[in-house]
C-alpha positions as CSV (number, residue, x, y, z in Angstrom):
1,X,130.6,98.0,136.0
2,X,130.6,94.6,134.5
3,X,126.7,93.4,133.2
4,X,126.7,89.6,134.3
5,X,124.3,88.2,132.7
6,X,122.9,90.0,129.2
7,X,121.2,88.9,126.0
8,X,122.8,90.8,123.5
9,X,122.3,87.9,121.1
10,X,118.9,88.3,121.4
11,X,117.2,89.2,117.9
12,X,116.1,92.3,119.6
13,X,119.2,94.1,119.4
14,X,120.1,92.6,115.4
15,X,119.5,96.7,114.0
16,X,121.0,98.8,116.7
17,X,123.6,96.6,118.4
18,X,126.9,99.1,117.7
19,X,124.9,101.8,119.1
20,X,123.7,99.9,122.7
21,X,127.5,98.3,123.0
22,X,128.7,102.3,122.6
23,X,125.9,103.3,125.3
24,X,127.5,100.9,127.9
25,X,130.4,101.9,127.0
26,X,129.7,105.1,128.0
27,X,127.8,104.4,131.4
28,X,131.5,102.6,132.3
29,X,130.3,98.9,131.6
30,X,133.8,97.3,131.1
31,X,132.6,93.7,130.4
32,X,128.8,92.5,128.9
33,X,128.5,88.5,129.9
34,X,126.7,87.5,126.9
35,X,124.1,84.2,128.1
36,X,123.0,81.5,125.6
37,X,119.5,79.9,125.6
38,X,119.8,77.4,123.5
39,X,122.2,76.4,120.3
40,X,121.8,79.1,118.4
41,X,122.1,81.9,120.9
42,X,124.8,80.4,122.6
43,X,126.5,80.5,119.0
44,X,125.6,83.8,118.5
45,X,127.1,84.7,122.1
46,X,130.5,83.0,120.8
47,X,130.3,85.1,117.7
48,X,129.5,88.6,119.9
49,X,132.6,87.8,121.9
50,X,135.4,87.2,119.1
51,X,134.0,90.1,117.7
52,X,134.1,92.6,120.7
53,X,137.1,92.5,123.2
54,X,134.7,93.4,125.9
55,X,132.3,90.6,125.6
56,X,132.7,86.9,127.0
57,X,130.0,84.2,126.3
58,X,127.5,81.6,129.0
59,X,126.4,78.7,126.3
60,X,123.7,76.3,127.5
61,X,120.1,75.3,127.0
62,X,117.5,77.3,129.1
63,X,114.6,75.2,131.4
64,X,112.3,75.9,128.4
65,X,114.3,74.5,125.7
66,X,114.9,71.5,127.2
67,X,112.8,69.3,125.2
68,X,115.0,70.1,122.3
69,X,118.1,68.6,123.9
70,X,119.4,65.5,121.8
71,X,122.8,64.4,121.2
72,X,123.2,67.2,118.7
73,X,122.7,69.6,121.1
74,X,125.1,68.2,123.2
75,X,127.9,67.7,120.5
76,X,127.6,71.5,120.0
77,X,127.8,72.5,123.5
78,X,131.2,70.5,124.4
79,X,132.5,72.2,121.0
80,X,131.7,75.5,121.6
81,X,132.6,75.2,125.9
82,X,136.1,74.7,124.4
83,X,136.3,78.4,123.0
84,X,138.4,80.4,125.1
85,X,135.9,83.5,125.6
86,X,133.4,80.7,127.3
87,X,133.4,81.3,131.1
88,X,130.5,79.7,132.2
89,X,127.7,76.8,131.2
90,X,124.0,77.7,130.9
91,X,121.6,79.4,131.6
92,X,120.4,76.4,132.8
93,X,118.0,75.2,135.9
94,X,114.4,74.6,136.0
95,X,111.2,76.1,135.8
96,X,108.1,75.2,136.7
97,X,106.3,78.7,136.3
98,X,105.5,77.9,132.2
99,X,106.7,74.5,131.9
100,X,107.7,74.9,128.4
101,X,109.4,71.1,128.9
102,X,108.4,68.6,130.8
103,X,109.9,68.5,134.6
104,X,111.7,65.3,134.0
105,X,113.4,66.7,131.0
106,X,114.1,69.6,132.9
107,X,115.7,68.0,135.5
108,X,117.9,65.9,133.0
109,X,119.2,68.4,131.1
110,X,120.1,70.3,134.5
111,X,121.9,67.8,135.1
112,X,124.1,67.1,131.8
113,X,124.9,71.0,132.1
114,X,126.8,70.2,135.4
115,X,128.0,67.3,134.1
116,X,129.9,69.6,131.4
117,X,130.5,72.1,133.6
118,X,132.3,69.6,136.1
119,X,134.1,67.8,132.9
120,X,135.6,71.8,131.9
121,X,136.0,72.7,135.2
122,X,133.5,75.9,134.2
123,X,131.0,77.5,136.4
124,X,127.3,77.3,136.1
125,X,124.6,80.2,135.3
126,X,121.3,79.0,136.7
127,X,117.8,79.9,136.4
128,X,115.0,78.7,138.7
129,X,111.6,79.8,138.7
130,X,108.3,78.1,141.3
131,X,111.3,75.1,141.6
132,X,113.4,76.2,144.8
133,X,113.0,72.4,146.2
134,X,114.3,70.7,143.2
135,X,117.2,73.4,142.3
136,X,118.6,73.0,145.6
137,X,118.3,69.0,145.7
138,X,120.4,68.8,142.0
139,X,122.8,71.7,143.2
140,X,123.5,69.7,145.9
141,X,124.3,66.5,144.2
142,X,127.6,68.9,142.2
143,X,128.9,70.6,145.3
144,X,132.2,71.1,143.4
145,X,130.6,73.1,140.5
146,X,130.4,76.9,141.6
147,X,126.8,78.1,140.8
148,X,125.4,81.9,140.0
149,X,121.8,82.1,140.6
150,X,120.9,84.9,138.1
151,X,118.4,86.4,138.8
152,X,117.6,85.8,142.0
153,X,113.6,86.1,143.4
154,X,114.3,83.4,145.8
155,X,113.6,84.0,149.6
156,X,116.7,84.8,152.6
157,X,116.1,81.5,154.0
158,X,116.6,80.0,150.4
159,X,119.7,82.6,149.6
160,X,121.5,80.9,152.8
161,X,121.2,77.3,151.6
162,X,123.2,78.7,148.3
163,X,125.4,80.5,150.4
164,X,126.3,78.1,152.4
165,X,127.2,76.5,149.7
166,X,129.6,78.6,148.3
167,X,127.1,79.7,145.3
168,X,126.7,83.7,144.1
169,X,123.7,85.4,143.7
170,X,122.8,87.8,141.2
171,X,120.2,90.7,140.9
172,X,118.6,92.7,138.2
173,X,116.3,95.5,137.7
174,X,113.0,94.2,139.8
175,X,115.4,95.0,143.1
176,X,114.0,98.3,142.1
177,X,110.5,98.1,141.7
178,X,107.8,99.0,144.2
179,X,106.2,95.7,145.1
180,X,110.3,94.2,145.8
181,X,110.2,94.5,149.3
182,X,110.7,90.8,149.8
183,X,113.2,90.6,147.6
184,X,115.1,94.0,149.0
185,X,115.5,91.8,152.4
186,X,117.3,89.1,150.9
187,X,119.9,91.8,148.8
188,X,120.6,93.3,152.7
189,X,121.0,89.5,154.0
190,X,123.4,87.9,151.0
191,X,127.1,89.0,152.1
192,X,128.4,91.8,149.6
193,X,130.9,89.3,148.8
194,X,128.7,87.2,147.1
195,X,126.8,89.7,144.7
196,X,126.6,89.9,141.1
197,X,124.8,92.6,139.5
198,X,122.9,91.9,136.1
199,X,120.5,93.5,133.5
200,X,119.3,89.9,131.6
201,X,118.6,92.6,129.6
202,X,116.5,92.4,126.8
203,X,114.1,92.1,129.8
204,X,113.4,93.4,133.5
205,X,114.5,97.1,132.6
206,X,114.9,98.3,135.7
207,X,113.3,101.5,137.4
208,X,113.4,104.6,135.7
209,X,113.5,102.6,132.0
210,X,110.4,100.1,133.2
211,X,108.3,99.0,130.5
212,X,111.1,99.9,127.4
213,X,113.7,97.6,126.2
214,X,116.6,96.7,128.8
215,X,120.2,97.2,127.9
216,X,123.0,97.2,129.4
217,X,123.9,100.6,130.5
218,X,121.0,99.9,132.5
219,X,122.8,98.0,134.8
220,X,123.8,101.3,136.9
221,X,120.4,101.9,138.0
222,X,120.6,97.9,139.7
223,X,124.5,99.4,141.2
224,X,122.7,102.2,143.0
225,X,119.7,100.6,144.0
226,X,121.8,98.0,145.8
227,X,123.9,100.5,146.9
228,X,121.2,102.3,148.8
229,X,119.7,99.1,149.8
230,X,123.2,98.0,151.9
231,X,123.8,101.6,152.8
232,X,127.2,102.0,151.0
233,X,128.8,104.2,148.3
234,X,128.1,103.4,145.1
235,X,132.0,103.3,144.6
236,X,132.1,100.0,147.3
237,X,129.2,98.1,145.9
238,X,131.0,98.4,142.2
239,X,134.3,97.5,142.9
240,X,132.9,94.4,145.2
241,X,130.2,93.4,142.6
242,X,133.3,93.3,140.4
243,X,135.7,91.7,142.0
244,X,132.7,89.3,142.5
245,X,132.2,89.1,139.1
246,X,136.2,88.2,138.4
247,X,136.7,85.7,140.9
248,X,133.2,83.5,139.7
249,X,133.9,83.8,135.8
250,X,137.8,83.3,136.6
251,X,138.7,86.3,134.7
């Protein structure tokens, strides 16, 4: 299993880090995708993967931060993009559920994150949240960058427009929760070739581990629900959600 999109960085996991890494381990997680959310995560993710052989690093600025962007910021992020464990730019996107930053800002930032991800010939890691309209009009203006939606709570209608775009979708643990019926239709409508599996762990722990601290080992319990969900062997879903996984990040 690889874990997509994870934030081992995250000052959650600073006293028992060796001990969660030797957990996935065990639960046969080959490769942790380690997702910055602003500077200093996305140097920490750097860090994490020099460290361990297992670990690759996402550096970018998330929606929320994006009213701490200056040229600063952006200085870093070219520097560090140029590490060889870097596979991907973000997370990314909008989000209009808190708006943390102002939309505008928002929007502009998206936009210089594809403009470095087009520059490095990287993909991008995007979050959207209450902004389907306006994701989908600024994807569309970079139809040569290869997007992951991580994440995804979008609708099937909205998971075709990506699609037909050539973009991946990714899912974590609320694919298990009781009130994900919506959501459960548009994992049996994406094409298993396009699926990612995640934990964006230190959140959304997935059904049975609701509620506690996500990690992730976790990520097996998002494997067999979407297993179940497509009516396959757990076997088939993991070696497509890998090979998946391979072919976005370029592995």
């Amino acid at each position: 299993m690889f874990d997509s999109h994870a934030h081992l960085n995250d000052e959650q996991f600073e006293s028992d880090l060796a001990e969660v890494i030797v957990r996935a381990k065990e639960w046969g997680v080959e490769r942790i995708i380690n997702v910055g959310f602003d500077i200093p995560s996305s140097q920490k993710a750097v860090e994490l993967a020099e460290i361990y052989p297992q670990m690759y690093a996402v550096i970018g600025i998330h929606p929320h931060e994006a009213k701490l962007w200056d040229e600063s910021a952006d200085e870093t992020l070219r520097t560090l993009a140029t590490h060889k464990k870097v596979v991907a730019i973000g997370e990314t996107g909008l989000d209009y559920y808190y708006d943390h930053s102002p939309r505008e800002q928002q929007q502009t930032i998206f936009r210089q994150h594809f403009l470095l991800a087009q520059k490095l010939n990287l993909p991008l890691v995007i979050h959207s949240r209450d902004a389907t309209a306006d994701t989908l009009a600024i994807v569309r203006e970079f139809t040569d960058v290869s997007c992951l939606l991580h994440c995804f709570s979008g609708s099937v209608e909205t998971a075709k427009q990506y699609l037909e775009m050539g973009d991946y979708l990714s899912f974590a643990g609320p694919i298990t929760f009781k009130n994900a019926s919506r959501l459960q239709e548009v994992v049996r409508a994406v094409p298993l070739d396009r699926i990612l599996i995640e934990t964006d762990c230190p959140y959304l722990a997935p059904v049975p581990k609701r509620g506690k601290r996500n990690e992730p080992a976790n990520v097996r319990y998002v494997a067999e629900k979407l297993a179940e969900l497509r009516d396959v062997n757990l076997d088939t879903l993991l070696a497509a959600t890998r090979e998946n996984t391979i072919r976005f990040f370029k592995f």
